[in-house]
C-alpha positions in Angstrom: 41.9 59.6 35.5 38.2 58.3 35.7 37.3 55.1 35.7 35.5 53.9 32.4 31.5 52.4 32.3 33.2 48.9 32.1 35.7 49.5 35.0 32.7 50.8 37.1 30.5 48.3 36.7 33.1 45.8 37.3 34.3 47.6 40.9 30.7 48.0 41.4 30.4 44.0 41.1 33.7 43.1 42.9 32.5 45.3 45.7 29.0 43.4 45.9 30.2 40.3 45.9 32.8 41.3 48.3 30.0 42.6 50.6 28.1 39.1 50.1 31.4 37.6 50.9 32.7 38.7 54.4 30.4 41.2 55.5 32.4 41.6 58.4 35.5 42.4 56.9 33.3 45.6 55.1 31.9 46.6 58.4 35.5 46.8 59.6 36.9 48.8 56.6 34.1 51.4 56.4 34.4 52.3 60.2 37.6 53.5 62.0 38.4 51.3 64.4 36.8 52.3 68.1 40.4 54.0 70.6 40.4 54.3 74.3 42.8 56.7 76.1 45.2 54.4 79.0 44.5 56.7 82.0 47.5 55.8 83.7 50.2 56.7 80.9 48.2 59.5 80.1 48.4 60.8 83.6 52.1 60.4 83.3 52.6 61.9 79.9 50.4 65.4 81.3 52.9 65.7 84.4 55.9 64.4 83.0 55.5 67.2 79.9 54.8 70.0 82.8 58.0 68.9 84.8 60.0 68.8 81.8 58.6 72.2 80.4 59.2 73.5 84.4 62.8 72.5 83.9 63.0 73.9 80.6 62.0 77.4 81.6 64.6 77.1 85.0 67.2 76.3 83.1 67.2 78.7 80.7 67.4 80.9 83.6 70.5 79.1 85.5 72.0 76.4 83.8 71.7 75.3 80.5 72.1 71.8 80.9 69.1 72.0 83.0 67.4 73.2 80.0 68.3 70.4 77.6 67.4 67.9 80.3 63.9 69.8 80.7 63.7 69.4 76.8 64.5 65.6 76.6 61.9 64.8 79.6 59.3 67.0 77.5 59.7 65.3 74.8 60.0 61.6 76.2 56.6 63.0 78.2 55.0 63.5 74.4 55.8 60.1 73.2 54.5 58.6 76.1 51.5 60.4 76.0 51.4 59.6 72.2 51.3 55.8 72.9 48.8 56.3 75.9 45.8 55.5 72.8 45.1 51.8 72.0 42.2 50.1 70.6 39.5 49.2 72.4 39.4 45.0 72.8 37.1 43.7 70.3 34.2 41.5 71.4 34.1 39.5 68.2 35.2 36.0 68.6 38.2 34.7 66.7 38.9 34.0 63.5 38.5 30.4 62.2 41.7 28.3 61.6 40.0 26.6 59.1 40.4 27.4 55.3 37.4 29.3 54.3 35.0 27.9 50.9 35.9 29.5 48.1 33.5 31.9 46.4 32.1 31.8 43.5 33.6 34.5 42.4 36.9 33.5 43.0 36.0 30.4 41.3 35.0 32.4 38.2 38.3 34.4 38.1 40.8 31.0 38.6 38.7 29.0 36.2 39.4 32.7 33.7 42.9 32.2 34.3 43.2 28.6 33.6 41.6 29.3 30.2 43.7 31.9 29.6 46.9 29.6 30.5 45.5 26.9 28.3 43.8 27.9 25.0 44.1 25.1 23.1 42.5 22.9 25.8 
């Protein structure tokens, strides 16, 4: 369903004063966030999934419990390798503690409500 004239000029005004806002907080939703590979879990996942996918193959050949070991190491080797990817540290400093001002446009939409609330007042 598209969004009417009114609707769009509205989003297009929340989104401005959003940007005016926190301009930081657009920067980090319009950008995926930045992933590193861990080498060392990585390296572990690789030769973990060949030794499991070695003992797969042998086992079918000879034992089947072999096999189903082979299969649980391959798989365990996958998640581990899965996890391996975390983001990269951020260099920005921390957040403040401290209650941010309130925007104008926040003001605008309480002061709404309160009218709204109270129409006799």
């Amino acid at each position: 369903m598209a969004l009417s004239e009114a609707e769009q000029e509205l989003l297009a005004k929340l989104e401005a004063s959003l940007a005016a806002d926190d301009p930081k907080l657009v920067q980090r939703l319009t950008r995926p966030p930045a992933r590193r590979l861990h080498p060392k879990r990585a390296t572990f996942g690789i030769v973990g999934g060949l030794v499991g996918m070695t003992l797969l193959v042998v086992g079918l050949s000879t034992q089947i419990w072999l096999s189903l070991v082979g299969f649980v190491v391959m798989l365990a080797a996958t998640v581990f390798f899965l996890t391996a990817w975390r983001a990269a540290p951020s260099d920005a400093p921390p957040a403040p503690t401290a209650q941010p001002r309130r925007s104008d446009f926040m003001s605008r939409l309480e002061q709404r409500w309160q009218e709204r609330q109270n129409p006799g007042a």
